[in-house]
C-alpha positions as CSV (number, residue, x, y, z in Angstrom):
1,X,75.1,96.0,135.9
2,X,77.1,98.5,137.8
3,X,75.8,102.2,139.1
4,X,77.6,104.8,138.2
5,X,76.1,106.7,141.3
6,X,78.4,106.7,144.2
7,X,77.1,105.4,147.1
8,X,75.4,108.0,149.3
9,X,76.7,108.5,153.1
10,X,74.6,109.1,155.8
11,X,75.1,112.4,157.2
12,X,74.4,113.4,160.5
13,X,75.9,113.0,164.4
14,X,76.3,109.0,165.5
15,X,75.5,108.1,168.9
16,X,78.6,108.1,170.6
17,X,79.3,112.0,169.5
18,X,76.0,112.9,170.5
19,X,76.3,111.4,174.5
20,X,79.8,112.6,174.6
21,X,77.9,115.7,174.0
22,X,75.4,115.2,176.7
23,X,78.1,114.3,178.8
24,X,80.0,117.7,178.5
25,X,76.7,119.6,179.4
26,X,76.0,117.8,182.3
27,X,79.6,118.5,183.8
28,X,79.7,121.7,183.3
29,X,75.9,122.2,184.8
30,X,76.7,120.6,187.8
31,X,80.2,122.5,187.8
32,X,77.8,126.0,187.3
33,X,75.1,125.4,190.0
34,X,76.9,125.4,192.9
35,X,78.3,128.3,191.9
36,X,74.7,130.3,191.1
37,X,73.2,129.3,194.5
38,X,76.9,130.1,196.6
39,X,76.6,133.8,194.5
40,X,73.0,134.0,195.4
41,X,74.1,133.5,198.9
42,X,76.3,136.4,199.0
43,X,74.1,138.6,197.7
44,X,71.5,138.2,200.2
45,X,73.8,138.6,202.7
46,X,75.3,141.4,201.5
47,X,71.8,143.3,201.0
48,X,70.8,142.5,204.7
49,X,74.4,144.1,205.6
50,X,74.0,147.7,203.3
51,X,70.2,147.2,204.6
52,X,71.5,147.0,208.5
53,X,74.1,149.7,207.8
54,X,71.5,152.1,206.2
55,X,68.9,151.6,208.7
56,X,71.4,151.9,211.6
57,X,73.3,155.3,209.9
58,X,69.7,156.8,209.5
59,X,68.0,156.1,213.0
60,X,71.6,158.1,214.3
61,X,70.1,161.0,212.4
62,X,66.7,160.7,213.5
63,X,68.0,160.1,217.4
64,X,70.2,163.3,216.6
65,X,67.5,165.4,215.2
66,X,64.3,164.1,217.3
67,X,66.1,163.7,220.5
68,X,64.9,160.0,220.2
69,X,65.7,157.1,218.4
70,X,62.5,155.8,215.9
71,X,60.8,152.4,217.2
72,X,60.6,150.9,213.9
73,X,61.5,150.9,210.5
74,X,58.0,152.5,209.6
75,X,59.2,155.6,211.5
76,X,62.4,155.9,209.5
77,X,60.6,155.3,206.6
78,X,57.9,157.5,207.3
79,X,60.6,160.3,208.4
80,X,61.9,159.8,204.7
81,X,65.3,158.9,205.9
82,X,65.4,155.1,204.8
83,X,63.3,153.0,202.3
84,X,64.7,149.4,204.2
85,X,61.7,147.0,204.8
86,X,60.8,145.6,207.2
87,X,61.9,142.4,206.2
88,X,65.5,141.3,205.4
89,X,66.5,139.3,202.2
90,X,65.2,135.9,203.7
91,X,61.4,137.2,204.2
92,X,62.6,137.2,208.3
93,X,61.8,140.7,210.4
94,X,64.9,142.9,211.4
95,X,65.8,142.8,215.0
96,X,66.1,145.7,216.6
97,X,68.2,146.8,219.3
98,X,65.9,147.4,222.8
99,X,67.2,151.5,222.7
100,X,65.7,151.7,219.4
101,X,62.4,149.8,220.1
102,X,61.8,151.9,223.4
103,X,62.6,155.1,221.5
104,X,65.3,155.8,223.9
105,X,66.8,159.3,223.6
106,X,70.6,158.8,221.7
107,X,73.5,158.8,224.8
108,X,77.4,159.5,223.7
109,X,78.8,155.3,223.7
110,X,75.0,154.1,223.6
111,X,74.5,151.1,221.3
112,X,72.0,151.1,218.4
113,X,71.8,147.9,215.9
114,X,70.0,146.5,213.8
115,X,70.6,142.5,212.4
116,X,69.1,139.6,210.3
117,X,68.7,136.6,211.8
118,X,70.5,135.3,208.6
119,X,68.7,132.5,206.1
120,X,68.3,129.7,208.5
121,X,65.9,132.3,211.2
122,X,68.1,130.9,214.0
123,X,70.9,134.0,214.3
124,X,71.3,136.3,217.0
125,X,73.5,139.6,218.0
126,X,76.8,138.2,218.9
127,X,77.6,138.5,221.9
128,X,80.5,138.8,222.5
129,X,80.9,140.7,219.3
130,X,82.6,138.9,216.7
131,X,82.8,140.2,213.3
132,X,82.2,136.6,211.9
133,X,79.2,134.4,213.1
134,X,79.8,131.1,211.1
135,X,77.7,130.1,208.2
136,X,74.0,130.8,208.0
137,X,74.1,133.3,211.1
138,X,72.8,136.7,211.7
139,X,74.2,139.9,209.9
140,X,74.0,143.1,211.1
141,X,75.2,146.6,212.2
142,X,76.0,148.3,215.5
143,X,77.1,151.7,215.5
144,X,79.4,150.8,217.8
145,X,81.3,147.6,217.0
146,X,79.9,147.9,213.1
147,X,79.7,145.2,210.5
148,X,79.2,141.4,211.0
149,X,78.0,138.7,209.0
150,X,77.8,135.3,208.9
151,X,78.6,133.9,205.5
């Protein structure tokens, strides 16, 4: 006796189509992380620079205005001229130039910066100034030599 029912197919992905699929996933993931984590870089780095930049801009006014520069970034806060923490992008303290921490009076040439030791802790103000101070060092601003970074 013979069914007139045809037979019924299985529907539904086989193996192979489904780790192909995995496959393609896992490429692109591993194409797409490095990519997150380089961008996430960056944007640390270039907070701590706008940060260094604003901080340094603002303790120019204060210097001009109080006839000496603030001895923290409390004081600039507190002045209402900056809201930069105290802390850069990596959790690190800001270093400040020694003019700013003595609350020198501001001098025509004189040097005020501010910098990040950068996400490793290990950076420092380049000297001699470089605009560029190699991956994972310090970023920063002088109001004399301006912008550097070290991504």
């Amino acid at each position: 006796m013979t069914s007139d029912c045809p037979a019924s197919k299985a529907s539904g992905f086989t193996l192979i189509e489904l780790l192909v699929v995995v496959c393609i996933v896992g490429m692109l993931t591993a194409i797409a992380i490095p990519n997150l984590v380089s961008a996430q870089r960056r944007a640390h780095y270039s907070r701590s620079a706008s940060d260094a930049k604003t901080a340094v801009t603002q303790a120019m006014l204060f210097g001009m205005d109080r006839n000496a520069y603030p001895t923290s970034l409390q004081a600039l806060r507190q002045a209402g001229l900056a809201s930069v923490s105290d802390a850069d992008p990596w959790g690190v303290a800001y270093q400040l130039a020694p003019a700013l921490l003595a609350g020198a009076p501001p001098t025509a040439g004189g040097e005020a910066y501010i910098f990040s030791l950068g996400p490793y802790g290990t950076g420092g103000y380049p000297s001699p100034f470089s605009s560029n101070t190699g991956p994972g060092g310090s970023v920063g601003y002088s109001s004399v030599y301006g912008a550097w970074t070290g991504f």
